[in-house]
Structure formats: C-alpha cells, structure tokens
C-alpha positions, 0 to 999 in steps of 0.5 A: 512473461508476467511478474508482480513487483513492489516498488516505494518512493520509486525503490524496488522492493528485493526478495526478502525485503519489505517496509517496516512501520516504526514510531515518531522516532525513527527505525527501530522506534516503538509504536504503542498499543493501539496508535499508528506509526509515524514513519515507514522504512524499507528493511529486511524481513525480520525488521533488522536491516535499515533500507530507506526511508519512505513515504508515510501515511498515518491513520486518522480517521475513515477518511484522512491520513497524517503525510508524516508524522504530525499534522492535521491530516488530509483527505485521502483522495486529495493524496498524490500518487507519488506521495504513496506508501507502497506501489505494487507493479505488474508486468508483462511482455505483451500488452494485457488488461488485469481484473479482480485485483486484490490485495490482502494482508496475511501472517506470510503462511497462508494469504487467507490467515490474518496477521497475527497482533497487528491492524492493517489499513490500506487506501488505493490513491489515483491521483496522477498529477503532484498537488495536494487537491481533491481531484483523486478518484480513488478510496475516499475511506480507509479499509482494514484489511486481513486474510481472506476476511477482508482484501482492498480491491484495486481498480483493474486496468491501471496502466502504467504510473496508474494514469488511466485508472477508471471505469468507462473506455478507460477500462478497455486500457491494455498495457505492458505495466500496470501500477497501483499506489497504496497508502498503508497504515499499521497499528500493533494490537498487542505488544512485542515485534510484528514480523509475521504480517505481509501483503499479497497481490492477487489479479486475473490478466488477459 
C-alpha cells in the first residue's frame, strides 16, 4: 500500500492540520503586507489551534534564508535537513523507486489554482549530515511556487531521511520510504487571514 505523509521537526502532520506562518511574535502574531514570517507552528486547518512550534526559514533573497527570526541569513545549501520546514514522506509496503515529484502550492480546491493573497517559496534541502556547511546538493535558490504555474520539482529516489538523493547510481535507489526536506517561506499579498493555501505532493512510483 502506498501513502504520502507530512512530517515537521520529526511531528507528523493529522488529517486537518498543518503549519501556520505567523510574525516575530509568536502564534497568532500578524505578518505585514509584503515581509515573511519569522515563526512556524503546527496548527489546525483555519490557523486556530496552537500545535508545536517548528523549524523556520525566513525568505532572504534568491538564495539565503534567515534560521528563525533574526540574523544575517545563510546559504540555502548549507541548511541541514533536520533544520527543514516541512518533510513530506512517501511510503510503500514494497521497496519502490519515485519520479516526477512535485510539489505545488494551491487554494485547497483545485491543485492547478493558485493560493489566493499569499507568495509561497519553497527550497528542497539535501544535506543529511547536521552542520551548518556548503556540502548540500539541493535547490541553491529559492522558487515561488502556485498552482500548476509553478511546481518545485524534488529529486526522485530520496530514500529514507532522503540520504541518497542524487542523480547517477543513486538514482537507481529503490526503498520502503522516501523523504524529502523543505524549506518553506510565506509572505501575505494582501492583508486579513490566508487560510485558503495548501501543498500538494504529486510522484510516479514503480
């Protein structure tokens, strides 16, 4: 059986939850017009509900991302995977491979629609080891993604704690779990709540 999972700083995501972006000060904190969140919680699907609170990455520029809330910012391939946003994870009882993954960001009606009022950027991280050092093979710029406009496109054959990302023989990788590491970034175009906004993980698998 197959099945697509979404995990943040190692919590699983329920049905009817997911990760709320809010200001500097905290959940329910306000982020103005045009600036990016500065922290990252795990809350229910109309933002109401306090869960955890998460790894955040704040847009920089193209290619640097602020870990918190503050700070000079870093490049994004010298991020961590453990120091990601969002962890999508796709299981299956037999060990398979995966191709054409994408990820959108949509209202939560129709994948091809985009989010209504908000700009998304997202970053795929492959850096399996824990410091801070420009040895990652991921996305080295941010993409701003929406509806069938614009997907991230995420390496195929990750395996498990995405480990063998990578083209060549890793690319061959087949396994029972295939996890991918996110850095995500949110900044409203409009003011009032942005509830209507979700991501979606597409892949073929055999």
């Amino acid at each position: 059986m197959a099945a697509i999972s979404w995990y943040a700083n190692n919590l699983q995501l329920l049905p009817g939850s997911g990760l709320g972006f809010y200001g500097d000060g905290g959940f329910g904190a306000s982020v103005s017009v045009a600036a990016w969140q500065g922290r990252t919680f795990i809350t229910s699907s109309n933002g109401s509900y306090q869960g955890a609170e998460v790894n955040n990455v704040k847009f920089l520029n193209t290619a640097s991302g602020i870990l918190g809330q503050t700070g000079s910012g870093i490049p994004l391939l010298t991020i961590p995977n453990y120091q990601s946003t969002l962890n999508p994870r796709f299981t299956h009882t037999s060990a398979i491979k995966v191709q054409n993954c994408n990820l959108y960001c949509y209202d939560r009606t129709n994948i091809n629609n985009d989010p209504s009022g908000v700009t998304l950027m997202a970053a795929e991280l492959i850096h399996p080891t824990i410091t801070q050092n420009n040895t990652g093979s991921g996305d080295s710029t941010w993409t701003s993604i929406h509806g069938s406009g614009q997907t991230l496109s995420l390496a195929p054959n990750p395996g498990v704690s995405g480990q063998y990302s990578g083209n060549g023989s890793n690319s061959l990788w087949t396994d029972t779990t295939h996890d991918w590491y996110l850095a995500l970034s949110a900044s409203p175009t409009s003011i009032g709540s942005k509830v209507n906004f979700g991501a979606y993980l597409s892949l073929e698998y055999y």
